[in-house]
Residue, then its C-alpha position, 0 to 999 in steps of 0.5 A: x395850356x398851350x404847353x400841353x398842346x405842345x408837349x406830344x410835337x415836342x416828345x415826336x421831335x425829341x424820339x423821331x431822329x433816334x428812332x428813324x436813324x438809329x439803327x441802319x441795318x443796312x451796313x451790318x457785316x455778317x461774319x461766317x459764324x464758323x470763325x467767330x473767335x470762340x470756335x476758333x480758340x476751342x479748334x486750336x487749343x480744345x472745348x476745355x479751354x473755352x472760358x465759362x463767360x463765353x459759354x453761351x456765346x459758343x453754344x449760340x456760335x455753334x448752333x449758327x455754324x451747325x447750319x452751314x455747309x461744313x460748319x456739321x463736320x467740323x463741330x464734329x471733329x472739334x468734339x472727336x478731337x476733345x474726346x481722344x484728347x481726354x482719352x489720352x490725358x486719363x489712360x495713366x493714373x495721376x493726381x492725389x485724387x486718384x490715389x486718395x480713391x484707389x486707397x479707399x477703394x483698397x481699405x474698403x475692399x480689404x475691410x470687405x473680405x476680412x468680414x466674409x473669412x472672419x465669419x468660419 
């Protein structure tokens, strides 16, 4: 009996510290969101090289930034930078994929116009 009576003081001794101590938001340092480690790999080596695990933590990083002074302009510059880095990597044709496809795309054509000339 007297067990159940203690039973509620003891669970408050066993929670209170934990709960009251816990956690001190007092000394939590904030870090500019703009150089978090995530925005600054993507600005040096490109969005492309952010890792797939990271994603959220970038999209989330880059939301914060997004509402700093110029934390706009630079996303803005990392994505134009991403883009003509693009632009340069496909102005030539390389890789067996794009051959596999121009063959295609000649085979089919040519299957094409020997069916509109065989027609006379």
């Amino acid at each position: 009996m007297v067990a159940r009576q203690l039973f509620p003081l003891i669970i408050v001794l066993i929670y209170w510290p934990s709960m009251s101590w816990g956690q001190d938001s007092t000394h939590v340092e904030e870090i500019d969101p703009c150089q978090h480690e995530v925005i600054v790999l993507a600005q040096k080596e490109g969005l492309r090289h952010v890792p797939v695990k990271k994603i959220p933590v970038f999209v989330w990083q880059s939301v914060k930034c997004r509402k700093t002074q110029n934390g706009k302009q630079m996303l803005k510059a990392l994505e134009k930078k991403q883009l003509d880095k693009d632009y340069e990597r496909t102005k030539s044709f390389h890789g067996w994929t794009i051959t596999c496809a121009s063959t295609t795309a000649l085979v089919v054509t040519m299957f094409y116009l020997e069916y509109i000339f065989r027609q006379k």
